[in-house]
N, C-alpha and C positions, 0 to 999 in steps of 0.2 A: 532684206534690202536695207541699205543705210545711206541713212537723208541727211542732210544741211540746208539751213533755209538761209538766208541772206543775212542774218542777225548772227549766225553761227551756230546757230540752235540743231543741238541731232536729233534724229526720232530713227527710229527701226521697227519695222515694218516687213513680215510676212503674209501675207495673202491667202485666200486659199486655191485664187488665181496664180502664185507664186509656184505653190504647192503642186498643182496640177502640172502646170508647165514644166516642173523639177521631173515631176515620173514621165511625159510626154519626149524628154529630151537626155534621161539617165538610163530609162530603163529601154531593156530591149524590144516588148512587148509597146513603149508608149514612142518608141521609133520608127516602130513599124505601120501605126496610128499615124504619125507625124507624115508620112509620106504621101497619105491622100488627103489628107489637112493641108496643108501648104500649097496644094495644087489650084491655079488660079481658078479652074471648073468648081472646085469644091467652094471655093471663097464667092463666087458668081452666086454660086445656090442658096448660101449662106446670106449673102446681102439682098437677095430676088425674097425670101422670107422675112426681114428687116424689115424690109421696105411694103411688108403688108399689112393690112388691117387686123392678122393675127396677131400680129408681135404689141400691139397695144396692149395687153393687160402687162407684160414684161416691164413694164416704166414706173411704177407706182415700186415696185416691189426693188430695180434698182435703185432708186432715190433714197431709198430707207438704210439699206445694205452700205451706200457707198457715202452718208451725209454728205449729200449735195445741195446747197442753199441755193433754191430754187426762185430766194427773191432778187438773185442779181439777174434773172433772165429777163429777156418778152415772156408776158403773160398770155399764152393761147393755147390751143385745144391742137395735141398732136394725135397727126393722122397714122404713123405706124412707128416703131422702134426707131427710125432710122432721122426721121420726122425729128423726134427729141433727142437724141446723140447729137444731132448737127444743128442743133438749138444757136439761136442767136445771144449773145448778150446785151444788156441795156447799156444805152450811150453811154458814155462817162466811168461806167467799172472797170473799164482800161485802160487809165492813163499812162500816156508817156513823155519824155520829154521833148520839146519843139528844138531844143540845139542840136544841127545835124553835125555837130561832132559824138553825139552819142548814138553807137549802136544796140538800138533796144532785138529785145527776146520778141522773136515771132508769132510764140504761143504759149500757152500755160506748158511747162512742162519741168522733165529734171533733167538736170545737165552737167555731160562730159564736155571736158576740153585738153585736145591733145596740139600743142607743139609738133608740126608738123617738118622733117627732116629738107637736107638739100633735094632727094628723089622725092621729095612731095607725098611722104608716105607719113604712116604714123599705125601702132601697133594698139589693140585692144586684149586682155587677157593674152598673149602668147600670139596673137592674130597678126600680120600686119595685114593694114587696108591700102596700099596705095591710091593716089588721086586716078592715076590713069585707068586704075581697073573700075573704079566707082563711076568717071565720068564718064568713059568710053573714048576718052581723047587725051593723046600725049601731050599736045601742045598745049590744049586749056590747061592739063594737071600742072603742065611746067610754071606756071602762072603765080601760081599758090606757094612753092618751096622754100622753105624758112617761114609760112605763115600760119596761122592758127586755123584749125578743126574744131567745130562747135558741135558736139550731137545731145539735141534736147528732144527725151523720149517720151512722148506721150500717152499715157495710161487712160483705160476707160473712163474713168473717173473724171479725168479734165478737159477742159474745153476747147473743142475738136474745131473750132477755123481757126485760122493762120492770115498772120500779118507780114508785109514786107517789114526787113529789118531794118531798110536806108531809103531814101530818094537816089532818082537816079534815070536811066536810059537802060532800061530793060531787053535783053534778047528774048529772040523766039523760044520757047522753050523745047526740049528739047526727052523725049518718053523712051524710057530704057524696059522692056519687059523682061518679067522676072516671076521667082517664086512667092509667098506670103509665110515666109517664118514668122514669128513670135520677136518684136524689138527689146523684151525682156533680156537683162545683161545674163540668161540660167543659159539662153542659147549660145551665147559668144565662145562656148569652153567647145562650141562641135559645131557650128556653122560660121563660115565669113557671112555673117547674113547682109551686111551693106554691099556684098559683091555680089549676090543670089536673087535678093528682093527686088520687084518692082518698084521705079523710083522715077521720075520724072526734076528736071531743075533747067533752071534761066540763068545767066549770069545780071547784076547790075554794075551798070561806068556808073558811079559815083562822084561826087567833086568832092567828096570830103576823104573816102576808104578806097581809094582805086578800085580795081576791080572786085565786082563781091557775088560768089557764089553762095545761090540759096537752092535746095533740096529738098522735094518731100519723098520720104520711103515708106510704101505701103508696107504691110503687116498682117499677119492672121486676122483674117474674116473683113480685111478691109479690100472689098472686090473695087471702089473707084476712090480715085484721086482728083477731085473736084478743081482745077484753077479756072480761074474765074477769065484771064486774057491768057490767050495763049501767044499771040504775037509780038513784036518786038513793038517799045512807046516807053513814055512816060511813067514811071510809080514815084509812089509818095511815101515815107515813111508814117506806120501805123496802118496804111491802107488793107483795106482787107483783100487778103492774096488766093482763100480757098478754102475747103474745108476736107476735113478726112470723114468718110461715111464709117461705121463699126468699127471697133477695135484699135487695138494699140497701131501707134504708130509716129514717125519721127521724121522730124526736119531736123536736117544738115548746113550747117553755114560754113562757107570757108574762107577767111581773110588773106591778103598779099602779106607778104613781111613786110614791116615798118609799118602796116594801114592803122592800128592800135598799140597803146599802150597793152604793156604784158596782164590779160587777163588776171591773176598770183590767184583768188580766190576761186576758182574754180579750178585751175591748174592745182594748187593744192590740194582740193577734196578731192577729184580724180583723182591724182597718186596716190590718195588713200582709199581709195576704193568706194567713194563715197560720191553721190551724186548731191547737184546742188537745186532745192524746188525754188521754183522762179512762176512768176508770172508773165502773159503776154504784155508788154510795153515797159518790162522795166528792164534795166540799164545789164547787158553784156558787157560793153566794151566804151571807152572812149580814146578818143586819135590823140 
């Protein structure tokens, strides 16, 4: 895998979560595996075990594996795996900025940005994803054409709530069921996984970004997608929006044409095949 961080700086990166996932989705033997993995009953069982007093001794032994600086959290005693995945942060380790002409990154994560066409589509590996197959609605997707697609993927390793990216007047949200592929870019060469997954999104009316589509899409062994309001109100930029229980997984933002200045530095590293690592609160986009 090959990283950019906001300096410009590259690192590369294979896994042996990488690795697994490469024979899970190349080979014919780790596709045939893939078919009852991905199944949301298997992801249920999968998280029903997380979420117990067994999976505690599992936490000690990720922390070391994945150096995780443990002192930007709350300090307390978790009750099963699932407990500390969905770990809180301490106030202030996330800032962002107060001008709501900037829109901040929802979550720690790494990030694709595709230039979305007039049909409100845009292509991954050889893939296209149109809006309207993503959202389930022609006229919301029509909304979005000429505007920008944000996908920032979330890996075990980072920090699983999620933030609104703007202020604004929030809709109801609105829960698409689906399967739990793997948001790893190993899968994109043999699943549309953003048209497959489980995903759940609201739109926000903004005074600053017209209208703004935000997205969570579950993933391998993530059996819920926690939002915290599901009704239509008020959000506040930085507010906390939800959290992802186990496993990889991604939120989706999608802008109007005109709502931002042209992203250039992630628009670049994506055409090169390159993801860019960001943190929750810091700067995506400004109008």
């Amino acid at each position: 895998m090959n990283f950019k961080d906001l300096d410009g700086n590259c690192y590369s990166n294979e896994t042996s979560q990488d690795r697994l996932l490469k024979n899970l989705y190349t080979k014919i033997w780790g596709r045939a595996i893939l078919k009852i993995l991905v199944s949301p009953a298997i992801s249920k069982l999968g998280g029903s075990v997380l979420n117990s007093r067994l999976s505690v001794p599992m936490i000690k032994s990720f922390i070391k594996k994945n150096n995780i600086d443990m002192t930007q959290f709350e300090e307390r005693k978790f009750k099963s795996y699932n407990d500390f995945f969905t770990r809180k942060i301490k106030q202030g380790k996330r800032p962002f900025s107060n001008d709501e002409r900037v829109l901040i990154s929802p979550s720690d994560s790494k990030v694709s940005c595709y230039k979305l066409d007039d049909n409100a589509s845009f292509s991954i590996k050889g893939t296209t994803y149109s809006c309207e197959s993503l959202l389930k609605s022609k006229s919301t997707a029509e909304k979005f054409s000429g505007g920008y697609a944000f996908i920032l993927r979330l890996s075990v390793d980072d920090y699983h709530r999620y933030s609104y990216c703007c202020s604004g007047i929030k809709s109801n949200n609105k829960h698409i069921k689906g399967k739990f592929h793997t948001v790893n870019p190993i899968a994109f060469d043999y699943y549309p996984v953003f048209k497959e997954n489980t995903r759940e999104y609201c739109l926000i009316k903004s005074k600053v970004f017209g209208l703004v589509m935000q997205m969570e899409v579950g993933a391998t062994m993530v059996g819920k997608i926690s939002n915290l309001h599901n009704d239509k109100g008020i959000v506040f930029k930085g507010e906390e929006k939800g959290k992802f229980e186990f496993g990889g997984s991604t939120v989706v933002l999608m802008v109007q044409q005109g709502a931002i200045q042209e992203p250039k530095i992630f628009l670049e590293n994506t055409y090169h095949n390159c993801e860019t690592i960001i943190k929750q609160g810091q700067t995506l986009a400004i109008n």
